[in-house]
N, C-alpha and C positions, 0 to 999 in steps of 0.2 A: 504494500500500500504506500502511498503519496501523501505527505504529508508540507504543506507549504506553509512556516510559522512565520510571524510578522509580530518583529521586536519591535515595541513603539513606546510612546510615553503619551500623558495626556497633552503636556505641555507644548509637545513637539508638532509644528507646525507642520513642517513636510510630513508626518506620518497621518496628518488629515489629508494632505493632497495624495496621496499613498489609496486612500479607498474607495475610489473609482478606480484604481487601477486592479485592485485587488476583485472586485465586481467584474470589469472583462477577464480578470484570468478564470472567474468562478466559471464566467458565462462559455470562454474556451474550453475548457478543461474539461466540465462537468465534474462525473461522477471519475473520474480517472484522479484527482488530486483532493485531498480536503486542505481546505483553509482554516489555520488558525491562529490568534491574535494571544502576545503575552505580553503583558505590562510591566516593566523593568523594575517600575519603582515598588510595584509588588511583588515582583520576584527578584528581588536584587540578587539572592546570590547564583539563581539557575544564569543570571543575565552574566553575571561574572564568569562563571564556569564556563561558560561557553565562551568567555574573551569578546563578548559582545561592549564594543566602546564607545557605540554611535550606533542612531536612532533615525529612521529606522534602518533596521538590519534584519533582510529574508534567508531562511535557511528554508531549502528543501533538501525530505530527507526520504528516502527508501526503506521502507523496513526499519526506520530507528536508524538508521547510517546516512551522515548527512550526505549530499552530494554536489549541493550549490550553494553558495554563498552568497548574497548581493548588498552592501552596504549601500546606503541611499534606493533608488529606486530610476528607472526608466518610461520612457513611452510606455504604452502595454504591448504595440507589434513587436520592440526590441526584446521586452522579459518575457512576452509569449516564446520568441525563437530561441533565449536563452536557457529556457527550461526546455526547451523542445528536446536543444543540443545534447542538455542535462539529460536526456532520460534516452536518449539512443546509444 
């Protein structure tokens, strides 16, 4: 399974511009990926452990193993191809 998380904060403005993007990946994706949102400042230390430094921060992972990484965020054609890359 596909798992797409989305390191954000409340504060963090780019992470509000981040969901419409997150919306076209749901709307591409469908049922092949699930989306899901973690909040740093409530989870500070998973946010650490992960060496997450900057907000937001997309990790897709496979089965629990991550595979992508993307700090900040893109268009949604550029992170639709980049997860595409990710997963062939």
């Amino acid at each position: 399974m596909l798992t797409l998380t989305d390191y954000y904060a409340d504060w963090c403005e780019p992470c509000k511009w981040l969901e419409p993007i997150l919306e076209e990946l749901k709307k591409h994706f469908g049922d092949r990926i699930i989306i899901q949102k973690v909040n740093i400042d409530e989870n500070a230390a998973d946010a650490a452990a992960l060496h997450i430094l900057s907000v937001p921060t997309l990790i897709l992972r496979r089965d629990g193993k991550e595979i992508w990484r993307k700090r900040g965020f893109d268009i949604a054609p550029k992170m639709i191809n980049e997860i595409e890359s990710s997963l062939s």
